[in-house]
matplotlib code that plots the C-alpha trace (Angstrom):
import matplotlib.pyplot as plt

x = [127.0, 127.0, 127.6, 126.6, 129.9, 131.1, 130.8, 127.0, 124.4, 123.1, 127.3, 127.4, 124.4, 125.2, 128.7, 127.2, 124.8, 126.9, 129.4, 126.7, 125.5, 129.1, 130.3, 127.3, 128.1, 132.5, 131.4, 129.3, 132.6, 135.1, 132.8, 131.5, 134.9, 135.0, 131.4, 132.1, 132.8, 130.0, 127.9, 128.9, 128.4, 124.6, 123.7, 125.8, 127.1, 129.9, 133.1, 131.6, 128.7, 131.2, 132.4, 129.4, 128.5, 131.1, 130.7, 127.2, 127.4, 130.8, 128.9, 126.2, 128.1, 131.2, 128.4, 126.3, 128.4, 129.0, 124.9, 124.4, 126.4, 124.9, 121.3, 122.3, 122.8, 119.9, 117.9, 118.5, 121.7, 119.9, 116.6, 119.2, 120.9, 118.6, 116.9, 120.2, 120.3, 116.6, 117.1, 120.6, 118.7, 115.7, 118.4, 120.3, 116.7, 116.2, 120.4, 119.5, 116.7, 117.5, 117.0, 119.6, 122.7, 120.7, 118.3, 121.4, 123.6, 120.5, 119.8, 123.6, 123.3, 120.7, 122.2, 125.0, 122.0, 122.0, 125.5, 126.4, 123.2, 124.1, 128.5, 128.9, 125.9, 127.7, 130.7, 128.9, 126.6, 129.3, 130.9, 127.1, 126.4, 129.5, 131.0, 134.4, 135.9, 135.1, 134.9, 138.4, 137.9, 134.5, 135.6, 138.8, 136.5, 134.6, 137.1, 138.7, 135.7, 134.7, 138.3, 137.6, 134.5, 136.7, 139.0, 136.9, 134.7, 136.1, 136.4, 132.2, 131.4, 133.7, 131.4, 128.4, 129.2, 130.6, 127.7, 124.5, 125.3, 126.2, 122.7, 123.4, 126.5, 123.7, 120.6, 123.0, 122.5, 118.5, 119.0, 121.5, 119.6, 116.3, 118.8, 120.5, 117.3, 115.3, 118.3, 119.2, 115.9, 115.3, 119.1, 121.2, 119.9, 119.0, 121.7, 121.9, 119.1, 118.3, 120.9, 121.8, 120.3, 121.6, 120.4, 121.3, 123.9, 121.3, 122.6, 126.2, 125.8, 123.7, 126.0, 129.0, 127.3, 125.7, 130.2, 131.0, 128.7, 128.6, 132.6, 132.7, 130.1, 132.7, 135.7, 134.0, 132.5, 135.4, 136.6, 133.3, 133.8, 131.2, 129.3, 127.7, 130.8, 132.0, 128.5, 128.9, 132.3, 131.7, 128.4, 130.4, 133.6, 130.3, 128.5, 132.1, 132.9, 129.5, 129.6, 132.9, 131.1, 128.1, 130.3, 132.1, 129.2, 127.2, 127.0, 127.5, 129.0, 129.2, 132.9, 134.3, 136.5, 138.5, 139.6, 142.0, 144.0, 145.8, 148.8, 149.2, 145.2, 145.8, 148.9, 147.4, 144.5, 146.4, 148.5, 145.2, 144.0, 147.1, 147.1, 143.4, 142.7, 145.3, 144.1, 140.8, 141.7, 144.0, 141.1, 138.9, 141.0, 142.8, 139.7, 139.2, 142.7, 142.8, 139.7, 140.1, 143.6, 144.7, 142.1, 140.8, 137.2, 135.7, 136.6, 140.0, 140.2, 138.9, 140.7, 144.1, 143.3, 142.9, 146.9, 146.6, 143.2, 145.2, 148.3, 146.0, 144.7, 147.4, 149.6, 148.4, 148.4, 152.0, 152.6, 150.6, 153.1, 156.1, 154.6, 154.0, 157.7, 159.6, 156.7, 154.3, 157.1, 158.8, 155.9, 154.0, 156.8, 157.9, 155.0, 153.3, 156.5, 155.7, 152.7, 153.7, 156.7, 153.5, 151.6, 154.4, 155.4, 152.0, 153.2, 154.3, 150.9, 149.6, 148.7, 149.6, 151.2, 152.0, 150.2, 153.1, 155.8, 153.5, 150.7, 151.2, 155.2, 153.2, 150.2, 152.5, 154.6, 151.5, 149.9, 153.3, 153.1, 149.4, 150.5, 153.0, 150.6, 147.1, 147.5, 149.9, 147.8, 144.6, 146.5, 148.3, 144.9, 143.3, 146.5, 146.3, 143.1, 141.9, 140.2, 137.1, 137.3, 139.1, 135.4, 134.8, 138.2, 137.8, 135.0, 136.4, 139.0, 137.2, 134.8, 138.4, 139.3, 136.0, 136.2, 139.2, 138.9, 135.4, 137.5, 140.8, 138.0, 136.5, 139.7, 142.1, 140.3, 140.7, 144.2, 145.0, 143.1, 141.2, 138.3, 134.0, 134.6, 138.5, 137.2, 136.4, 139.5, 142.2, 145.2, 144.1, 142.9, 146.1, 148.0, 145.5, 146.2, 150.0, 149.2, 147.1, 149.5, 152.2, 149.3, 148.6, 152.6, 153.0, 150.4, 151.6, 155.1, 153.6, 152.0, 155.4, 156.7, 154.2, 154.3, 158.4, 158.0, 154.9, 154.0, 155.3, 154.9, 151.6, 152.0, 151.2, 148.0, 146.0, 143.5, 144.9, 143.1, 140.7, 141.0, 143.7, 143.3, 141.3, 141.1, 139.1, 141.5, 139.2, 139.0, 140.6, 139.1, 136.4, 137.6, 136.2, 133.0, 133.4, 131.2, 129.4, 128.5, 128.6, 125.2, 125.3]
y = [107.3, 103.2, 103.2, 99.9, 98.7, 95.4, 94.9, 95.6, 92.5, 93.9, 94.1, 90.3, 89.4, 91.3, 89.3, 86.3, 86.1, 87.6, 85.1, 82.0, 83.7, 84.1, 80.6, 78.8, 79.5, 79.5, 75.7, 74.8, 75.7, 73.4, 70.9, 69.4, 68.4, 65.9, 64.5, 64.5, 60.5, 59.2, 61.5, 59.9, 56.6, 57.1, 58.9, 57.5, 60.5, 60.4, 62.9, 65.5, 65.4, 65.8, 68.5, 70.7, 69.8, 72.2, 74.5, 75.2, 76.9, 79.3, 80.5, 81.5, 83.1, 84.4, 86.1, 87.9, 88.8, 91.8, 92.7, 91.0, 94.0, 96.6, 95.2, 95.4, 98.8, 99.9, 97.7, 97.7, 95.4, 93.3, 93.1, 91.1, 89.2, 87.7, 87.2, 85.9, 83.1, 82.3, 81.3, 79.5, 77.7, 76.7, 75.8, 73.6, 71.6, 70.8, 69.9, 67.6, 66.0, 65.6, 62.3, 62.4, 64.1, 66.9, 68.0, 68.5, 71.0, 72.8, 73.4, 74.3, 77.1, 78.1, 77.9, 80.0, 82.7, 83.0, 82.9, 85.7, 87.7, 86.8, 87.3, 90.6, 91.8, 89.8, 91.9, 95.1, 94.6, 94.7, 98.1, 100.0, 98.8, 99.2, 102.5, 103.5, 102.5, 98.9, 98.2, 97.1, 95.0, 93.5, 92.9, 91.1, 88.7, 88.2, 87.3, 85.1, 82.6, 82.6, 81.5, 78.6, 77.4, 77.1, 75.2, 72.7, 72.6, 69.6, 67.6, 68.3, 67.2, 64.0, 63.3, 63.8, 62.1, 58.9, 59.1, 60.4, 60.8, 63.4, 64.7, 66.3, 68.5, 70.4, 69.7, 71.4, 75.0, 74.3, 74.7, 77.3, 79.8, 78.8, 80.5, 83.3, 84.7, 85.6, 87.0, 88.9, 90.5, 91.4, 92.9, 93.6, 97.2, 98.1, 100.1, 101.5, 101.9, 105.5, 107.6, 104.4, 105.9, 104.8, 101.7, 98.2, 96.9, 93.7, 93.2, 92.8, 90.3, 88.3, 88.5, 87.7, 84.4, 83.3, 83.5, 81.9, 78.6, 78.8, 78.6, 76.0, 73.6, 73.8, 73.0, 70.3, 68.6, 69.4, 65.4, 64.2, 66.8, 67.4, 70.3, 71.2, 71.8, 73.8, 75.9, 76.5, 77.7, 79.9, 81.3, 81.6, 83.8, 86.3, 86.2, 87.3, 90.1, 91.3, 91.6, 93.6, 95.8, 96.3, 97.4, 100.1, 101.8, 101.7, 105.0, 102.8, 99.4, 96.6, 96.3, 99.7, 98.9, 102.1, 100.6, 98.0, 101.3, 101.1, 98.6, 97.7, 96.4, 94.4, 92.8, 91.8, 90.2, 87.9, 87.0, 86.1, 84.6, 82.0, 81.4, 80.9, 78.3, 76.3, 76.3, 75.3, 72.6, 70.9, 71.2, 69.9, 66.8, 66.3, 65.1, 62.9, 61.7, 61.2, 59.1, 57.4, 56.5, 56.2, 55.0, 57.6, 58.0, 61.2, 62.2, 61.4, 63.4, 66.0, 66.5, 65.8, 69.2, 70.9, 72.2, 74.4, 76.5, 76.0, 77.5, 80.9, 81.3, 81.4, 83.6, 85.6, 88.0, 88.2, 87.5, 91.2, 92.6, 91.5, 92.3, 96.0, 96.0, 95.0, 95.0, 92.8, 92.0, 89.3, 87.5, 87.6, 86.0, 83.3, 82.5, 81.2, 79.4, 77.3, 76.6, 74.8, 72.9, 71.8, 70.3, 69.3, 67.0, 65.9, 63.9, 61.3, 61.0, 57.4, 54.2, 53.0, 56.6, 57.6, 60.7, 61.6, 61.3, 62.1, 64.1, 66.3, 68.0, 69.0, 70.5, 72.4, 73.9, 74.5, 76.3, 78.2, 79.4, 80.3, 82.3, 84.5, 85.5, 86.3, 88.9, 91.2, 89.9, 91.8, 94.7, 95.0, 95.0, 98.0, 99.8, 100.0, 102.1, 105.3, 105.2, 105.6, 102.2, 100.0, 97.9, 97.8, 96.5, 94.1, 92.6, 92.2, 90.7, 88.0, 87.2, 86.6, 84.3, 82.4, 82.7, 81.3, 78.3, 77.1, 77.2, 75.5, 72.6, 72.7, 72.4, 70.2, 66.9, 67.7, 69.0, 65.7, 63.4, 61.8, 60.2, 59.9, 57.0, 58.1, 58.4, 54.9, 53.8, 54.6, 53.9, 55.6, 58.6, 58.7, 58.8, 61.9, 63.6, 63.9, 65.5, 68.0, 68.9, 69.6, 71.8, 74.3, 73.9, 75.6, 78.2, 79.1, 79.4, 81.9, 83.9, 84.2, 85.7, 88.2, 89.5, 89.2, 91.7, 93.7, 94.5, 97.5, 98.8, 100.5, 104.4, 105.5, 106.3, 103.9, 101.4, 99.1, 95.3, 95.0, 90.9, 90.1, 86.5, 84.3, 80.6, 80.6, 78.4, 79.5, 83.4, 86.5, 88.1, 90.9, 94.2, 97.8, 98.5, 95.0, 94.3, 97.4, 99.0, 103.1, 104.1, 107.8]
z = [125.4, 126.9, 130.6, 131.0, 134.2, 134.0, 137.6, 137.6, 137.2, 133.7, 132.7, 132.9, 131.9, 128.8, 128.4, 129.4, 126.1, 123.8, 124.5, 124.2, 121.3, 119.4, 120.5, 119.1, 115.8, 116.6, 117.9, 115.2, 113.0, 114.3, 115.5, 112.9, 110.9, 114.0, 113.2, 109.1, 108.8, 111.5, 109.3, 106.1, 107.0, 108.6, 105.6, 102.9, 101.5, 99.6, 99.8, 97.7, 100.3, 102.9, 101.8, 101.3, 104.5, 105.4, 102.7, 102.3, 105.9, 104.8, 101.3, 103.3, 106.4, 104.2, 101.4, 103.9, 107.5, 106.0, 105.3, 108.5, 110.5, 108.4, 109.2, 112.8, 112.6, 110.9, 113.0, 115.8, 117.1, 119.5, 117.2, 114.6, 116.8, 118.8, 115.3, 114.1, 117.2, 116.4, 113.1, 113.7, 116.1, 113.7, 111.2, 113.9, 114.6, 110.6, 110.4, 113.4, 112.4, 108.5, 106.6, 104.0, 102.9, 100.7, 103.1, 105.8, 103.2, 102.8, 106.5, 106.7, 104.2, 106.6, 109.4, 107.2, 107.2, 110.9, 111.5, 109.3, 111.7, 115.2, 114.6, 114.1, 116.2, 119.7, 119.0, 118.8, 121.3, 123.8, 122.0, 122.3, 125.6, 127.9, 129.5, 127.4, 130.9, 130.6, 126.8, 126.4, 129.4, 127.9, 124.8, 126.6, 128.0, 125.0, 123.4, 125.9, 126.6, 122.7, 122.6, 125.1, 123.5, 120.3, 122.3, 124.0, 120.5, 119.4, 122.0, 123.1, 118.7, 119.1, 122.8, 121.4, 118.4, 120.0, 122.8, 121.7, 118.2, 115.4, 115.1, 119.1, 117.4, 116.2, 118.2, 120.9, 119.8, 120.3, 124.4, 124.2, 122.0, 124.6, 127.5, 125.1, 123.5, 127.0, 128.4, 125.7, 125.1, 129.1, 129.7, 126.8, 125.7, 122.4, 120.2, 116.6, 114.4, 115.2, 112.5, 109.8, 106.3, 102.5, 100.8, 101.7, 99.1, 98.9, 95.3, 96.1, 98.7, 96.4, 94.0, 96.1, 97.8, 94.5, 93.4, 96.0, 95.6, 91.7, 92.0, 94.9, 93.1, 90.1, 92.4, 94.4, 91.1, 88.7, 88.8, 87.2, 83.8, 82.3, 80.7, 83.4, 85.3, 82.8, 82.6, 86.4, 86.7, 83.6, 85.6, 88.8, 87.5, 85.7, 89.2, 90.5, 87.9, 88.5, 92.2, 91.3, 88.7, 91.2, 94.3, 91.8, 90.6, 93.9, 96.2, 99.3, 98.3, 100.8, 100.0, 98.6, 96.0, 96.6, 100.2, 98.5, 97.0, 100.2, 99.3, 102.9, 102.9, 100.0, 100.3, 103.6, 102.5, 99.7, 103.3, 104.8, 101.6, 101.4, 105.2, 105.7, 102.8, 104.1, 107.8, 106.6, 104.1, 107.1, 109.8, 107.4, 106.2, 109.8, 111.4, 108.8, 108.8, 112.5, 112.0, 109.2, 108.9, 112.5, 113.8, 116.5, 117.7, 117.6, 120.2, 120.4, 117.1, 118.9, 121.6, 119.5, 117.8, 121.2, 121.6, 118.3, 120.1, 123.2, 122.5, 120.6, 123.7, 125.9, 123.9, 121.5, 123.6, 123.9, 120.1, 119.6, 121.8, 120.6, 117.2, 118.3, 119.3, 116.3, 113.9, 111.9, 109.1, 110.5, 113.1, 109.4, 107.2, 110.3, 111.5, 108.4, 107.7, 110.7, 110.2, 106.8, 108.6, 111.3, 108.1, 106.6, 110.6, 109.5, 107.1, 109.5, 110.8, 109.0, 110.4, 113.6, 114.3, 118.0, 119.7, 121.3, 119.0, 115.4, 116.3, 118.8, 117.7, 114.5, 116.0, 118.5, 115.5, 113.9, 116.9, 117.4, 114.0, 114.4, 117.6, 115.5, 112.6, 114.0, 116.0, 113.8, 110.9, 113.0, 114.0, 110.2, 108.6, 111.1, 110.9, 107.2, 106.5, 108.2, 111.5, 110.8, 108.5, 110.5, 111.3, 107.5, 107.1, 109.5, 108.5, 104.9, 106.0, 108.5, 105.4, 103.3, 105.5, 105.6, 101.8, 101.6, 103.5, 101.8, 98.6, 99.9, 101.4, 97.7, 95.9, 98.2, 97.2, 93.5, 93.9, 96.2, 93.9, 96.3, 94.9, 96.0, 98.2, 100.0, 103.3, 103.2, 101.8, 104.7, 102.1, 99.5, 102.1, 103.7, 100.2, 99.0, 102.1, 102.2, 98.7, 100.3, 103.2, 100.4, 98.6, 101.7, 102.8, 99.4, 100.0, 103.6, 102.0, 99.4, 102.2, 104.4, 100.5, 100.3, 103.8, 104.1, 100.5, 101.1, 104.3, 106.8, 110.1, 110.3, 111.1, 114.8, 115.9, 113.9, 115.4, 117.6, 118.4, 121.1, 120.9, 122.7, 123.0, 120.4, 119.8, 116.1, 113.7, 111.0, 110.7, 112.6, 115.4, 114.0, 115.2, 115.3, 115.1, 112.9, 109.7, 109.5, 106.2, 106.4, 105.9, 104.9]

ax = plt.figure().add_subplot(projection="3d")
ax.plot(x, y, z, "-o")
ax.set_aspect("equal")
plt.show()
């Protein structure tokens, strides 16, 4: 049994580099949105570039989180995430240091690598190593600061882009994983590894990040034509249908297919689905419209985005109990619904617009709506499945989300028609992006549907959220014992 105490030197120590561990790749996740044009313009990439500078980091991290939780537990925990912040770290140096736009998507997809290592093992470091007394409390924390390095996030990327450049957005992690590594391997204690058995579902992962790129290459390149456009999407739906195929005949599938026969789970997911891809097509085009259009710096982009993260942190908290009061029905079906009347406010956000009177009413809407949904969204998805699978659910879920929002950041620009060279044309930008705020208005809209129709109070006694607060605009909190694959 843990009995690691909080209030011992080894308890904060412990909490101390699990949080620097977790926030160096929830920073690396919002802040580089803010660095996107400065990058463009130094390397001239054009928007497709742009956008796999985002997206080659999600295939990697939404393909493989769920492998990188079940390595921890066969592993060792600690052995794979202090490997995990190594290699983010190595991947950091070559983003930092790379000479054109190719050789920076590469390092991204492996700095994807390390992400999907180091995430779940922060989480379930804290689970293993604290005494049941102070686990709730540890995780609390946890999840607090990761929420406030989410928060300031932004606003550190557009400093260091406007001061010592973009290249120091990821040169940054360097430092932190030279303090995070020695102090993880001298106090945090080494958990799992001893009773994990089965095979690794190696093959489904592969499959399901191979999907995942084939099917965002296709999306991102779809406005050229072209048969090799049409080759890749063909290629990516048969890398899908096999990693479907492969998780149904395994003994011990990454993603259980019989998990989704709870209606509850599923109707769920197709919420987070709808609600994710549009967060992460706004974040992804709201920098750039901030920057572009109106005229910001980076870092007055960045700190413009602050109130949404702001807002999530200080109360979430209370959404999840109001939620556990009347339900996750109506915070589900409301809460969406704002969020698409924030990116809708949005719309008045062109040239010349005011902070005050433009930017900041839709951003509070939008973090408003954001308080509402994620926590009953968290607690709807563990209450749905049995106990002992809340973690697994958890982590399917959280990769969903990720998932989601590296296609809505694919597709958006096709949908919007904004063309290779938008983000150098501020009319022609601003046009395309109104497009897109109507496009994940309409998805949010179709979320707030599915939940007001589908979903229902989970029954008592199921799993209830340890992260009470959390700042990520991207994914849910992981939960459980979070992206672990059972090992038999």
């Amino acid at each position: 049994m843990p009995d690691v105490r909080m209030a011992s030197p080894q308890g904060r120590w412990i909490l101390f580099t699990t949080v620097l561990g977790s926030s160096m790749a929830l920073l690396d996740s919002t802040v580089v949105n803010v660095a996107l044009p400065r990058i463009g313009r130094d390397l001239d990439a054009n928007l497709s570039a742009l956008q796999w500078t985002v997206n080659a980091y999600m295939v990697t991290l939404a393909g493989l989180i769920l492998l990188g939780g079940a390595l921890g537990d066969r592993f060792g925990r600690r052995k794979v995430f202090v490997v995990g912040v190594v290699w983010f770290a190595v991947a950091s140096l070559l983003c930092g240091i790379a000479p054109n736009a190719g050789a920076l998507i590469a390092a991204r997809a492996l700095q994807g690598v390390g992400g999907a290592l180091l995430t779940p093992g922060s989480l379930a470091l804290i689970q293993a190593s604290f005494h049941p007394d102070d686990r709730g409390r540890a995780v609390g924390l946890w999840s607090g600061f990761g929420g406030v390095g989410a928060a300031v996030g932004p606003f550190v990327g557009g400093w260091l882009v406007d001061g010592p450049g973009w290249r120091w957005v990821f040169l940054l992690n360097v430092p932190l994983a030279l303090v995070c590594v020695p102090v993880a391997l001298r106090h945090v204690p080494e958990s799992g590894g001893e009773g994990a058995r089965g095979r690794f579902d190696v093959l489904g992962a592969v499959l399901g990040a191979v999907a995942l790129a084939l099917l965002t290459y296709a999306l991102i390149e779809a406005g050229a034509g072209g048969w090799v456009v049409a080759v890749t999407a063909v290629a990516g739906v048969a890398a899908a249908v096999a990693f479907v195929v492969v998780e149904r005949r395994r003994p011990d599938p990454m993603m259980p297919p019989d998990i989704f026969s709870s209606r509850q789970f599923t109707a769920v997911n197709l919420v987070t689905l709808c609600v994710y891809a549009a967060l992460g097509g706004f974040f992804f085009l709201a920098a750039l419209q901030l920057q572009v259009v109106v005229g910001y710096s980076a870092l007055a982009a960045g700190t413009a985005l602050l109130p949404t993260t702001v807002l999530m942190l200080l109360l979430s908290a209370r959404s999840g109990e109001l939620a556990d009061r009347i339900g996750p029905r109506l915070p589900l079906t409301v809460g969406p619904l704002l969020c698409s009347v924030g990116m809708l406010l949005m719309l008045r956000v062109g040239p010349g617009a005011s902070y005050w009177a433009d930017v900041l009413p839709a951003l509070v809407v939008l973090g408003l709506g954001l308080v509402m949904l994620v926590a009953p969204l968290t607690a709807t998805v563990l209450g749905s499945v049995d106990v002992a699978r809340a973690g697994l659910a958890s982590g399917i879920n959280n990769a969903a989300a990720r998932a989601a929002g590296l296609v809505a950041v694919a597709a958006l620009p096709l949908l919007a028609g904004m063309g290779e060279e938008a983000y150098r044309e501020p009319a022609a930008f601003d046009a395309a992006f109104g497009r897109a705020m109507g496009w994940c208005a309409g998805a949010l809209v179709v979320g707030a549907l599915i939940a007001l129709v589908t979903v229902r109070r989970p029954p008592p006694g199921c799993k209830r959220p340890e992260c009470l607060r959390y700042g990520s605009v991207v994914s849910p909190p992981l939960e459980g014992e979070p992206v672990r694959k059972r090992l038999g």
